[in-house]
C-alpha positions in Angstrom: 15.2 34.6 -18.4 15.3 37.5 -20.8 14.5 36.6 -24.4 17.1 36.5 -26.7 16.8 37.3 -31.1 19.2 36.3 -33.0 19.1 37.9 -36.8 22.3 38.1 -39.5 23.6 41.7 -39.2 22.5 44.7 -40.4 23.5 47.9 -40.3 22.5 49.7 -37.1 24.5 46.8 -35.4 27.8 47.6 -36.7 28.9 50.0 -34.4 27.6 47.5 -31.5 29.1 44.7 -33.0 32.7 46.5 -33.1 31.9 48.1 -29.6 31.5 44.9 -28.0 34.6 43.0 -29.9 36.6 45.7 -28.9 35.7 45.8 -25.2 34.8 41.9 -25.1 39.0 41.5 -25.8 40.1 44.4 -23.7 38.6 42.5 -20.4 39.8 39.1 -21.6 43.6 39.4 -22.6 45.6 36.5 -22.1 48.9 37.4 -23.3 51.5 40.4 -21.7 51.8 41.9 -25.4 48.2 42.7 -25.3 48.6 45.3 -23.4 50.4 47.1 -25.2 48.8 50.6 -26.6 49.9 49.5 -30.5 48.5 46.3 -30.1 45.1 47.9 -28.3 45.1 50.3 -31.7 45.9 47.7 -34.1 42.4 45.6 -32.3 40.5 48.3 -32.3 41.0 49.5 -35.7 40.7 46.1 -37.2 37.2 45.9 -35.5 36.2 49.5 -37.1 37.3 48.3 -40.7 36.0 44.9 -40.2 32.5 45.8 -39.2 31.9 48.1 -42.2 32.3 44.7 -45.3 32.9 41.4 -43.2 32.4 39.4 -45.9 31.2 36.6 -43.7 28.0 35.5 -41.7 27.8 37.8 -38.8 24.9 36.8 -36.4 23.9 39.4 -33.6 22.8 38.2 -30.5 19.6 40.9 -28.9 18.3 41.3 -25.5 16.0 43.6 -24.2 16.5 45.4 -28.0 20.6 45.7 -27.5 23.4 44.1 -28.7 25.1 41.7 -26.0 27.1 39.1 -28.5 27.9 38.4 -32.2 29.7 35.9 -33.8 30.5 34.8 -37.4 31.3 32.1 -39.5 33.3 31.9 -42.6 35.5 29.5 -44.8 38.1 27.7 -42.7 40.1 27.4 -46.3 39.1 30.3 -48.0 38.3 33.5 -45.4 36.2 35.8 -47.1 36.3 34.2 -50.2 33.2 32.2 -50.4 32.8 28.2 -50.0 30.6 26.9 -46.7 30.9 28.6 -44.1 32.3 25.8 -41.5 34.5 28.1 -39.2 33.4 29.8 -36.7 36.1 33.2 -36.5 34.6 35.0 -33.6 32.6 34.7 -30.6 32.2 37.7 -28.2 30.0 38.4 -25.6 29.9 42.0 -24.0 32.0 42.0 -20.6 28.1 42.8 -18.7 26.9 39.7 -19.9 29.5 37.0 -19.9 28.9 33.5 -18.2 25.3 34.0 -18.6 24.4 31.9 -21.3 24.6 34.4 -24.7 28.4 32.7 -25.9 26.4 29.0 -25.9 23.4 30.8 -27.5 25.7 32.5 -30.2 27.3 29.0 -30.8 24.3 26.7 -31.3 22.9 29.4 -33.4 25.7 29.3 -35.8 25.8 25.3 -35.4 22.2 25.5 -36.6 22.8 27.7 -40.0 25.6 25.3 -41.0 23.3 22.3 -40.3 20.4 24.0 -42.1 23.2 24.1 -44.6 23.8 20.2 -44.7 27.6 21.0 -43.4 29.2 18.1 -42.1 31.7 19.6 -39.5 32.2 23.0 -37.8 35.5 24.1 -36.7 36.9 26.9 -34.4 39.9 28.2 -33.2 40.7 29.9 -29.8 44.3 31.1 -28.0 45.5 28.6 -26.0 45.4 30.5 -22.8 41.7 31.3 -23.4 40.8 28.8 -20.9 37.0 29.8 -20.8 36.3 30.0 -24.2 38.2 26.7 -24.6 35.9 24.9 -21.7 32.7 26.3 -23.7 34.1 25.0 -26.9 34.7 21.5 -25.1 30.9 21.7 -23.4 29.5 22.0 -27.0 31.2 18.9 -28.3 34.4 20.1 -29.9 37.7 18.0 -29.8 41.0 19.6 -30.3 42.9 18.5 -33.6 46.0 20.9 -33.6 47.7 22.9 -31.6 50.7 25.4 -32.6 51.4 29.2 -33.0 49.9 31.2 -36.0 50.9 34.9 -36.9 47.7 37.2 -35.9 47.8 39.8 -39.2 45.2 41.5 -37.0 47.9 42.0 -33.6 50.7 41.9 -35.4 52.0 39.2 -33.1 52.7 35.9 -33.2 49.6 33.6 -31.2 49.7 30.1 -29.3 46.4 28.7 -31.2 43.8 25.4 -30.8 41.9 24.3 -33.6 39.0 22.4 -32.7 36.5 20.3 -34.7 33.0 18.6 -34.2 30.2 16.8 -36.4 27.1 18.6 -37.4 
């Protein structure tokens, strides 16, 4: 098994980190109106602003001195605005390296910094049609506590959504 380091962002990831978000949710769309070339724009420019002042924990996932995975944690309450960082707001593995272990990695990393932080809970969300992610998220202990439709700012569009908690 190749070794994996995981480190907090910095700033020769960035590009990675928006490359791999980008391509990470153009192989996994779940909904028809993802295909659409606005919607495509609207994901890929978020990622490209996003990356440059997250304002959140971003942890990079390395293997063989690339970036495969990131994910990031921020204030379920309060995004971007400070507080503990008990939400977990993205997970994404490059399409290469999916269902090999780096999603789980990325997860118990995260789980560990907001232990190491005394947190009680962690929490996630995923689209309901995101079966995969949604079996992964069940695998690691979370339980599903709502379930509706939120407004995506980033897609513009409206998004079936499962919030799921579990105990630190």
């Amino acid at each position: 098994m190749t070794e994996r380091l995981f480190r907090t962002m910095i700033d020769a990831d960035r590009t990675g980190v928006a490359e791999i978000g980008y391509s990470s949710w153009l192989a996994n769309r779940h909904y028809q109106e993802w295909f659409d070339p606005k919607v495509e724009d609207r994901a890929r420019g978020w990622l490209q602003d996003w990356v440059r002042n997250p304002g959140c924990d971003v942890v990079v996932c390395i293997t063989d001195g690339s970036v495969v995975g990131w994910g990031a944690r921020d204030n379920y309450e309060a995004p971007g605005r400070g507080g503990p960082l008990d939400y977990v707001s993205d997970l994404w593995v490059s399409p290469e390296t999916q269902g090999r272990g780096v999603g789980s990695a990325i997860l118990t990393e995260l789980m560990n910094r907001m232990r190491a932080e005394r947190l009680e809970r962690a929490r996630i969300e995923v689209a309901q049609a995101n079966l995969r992610a949604l079996d992964l998220y069940i695998r690691q202990g979370f339980r599903e506590t709502w379930r509706g439709v939120k407004m995506s700012e980033t897609l513009g569009l409206p998004l079936p959504r499962i919030l799921l908690e579990r105990s630190l």
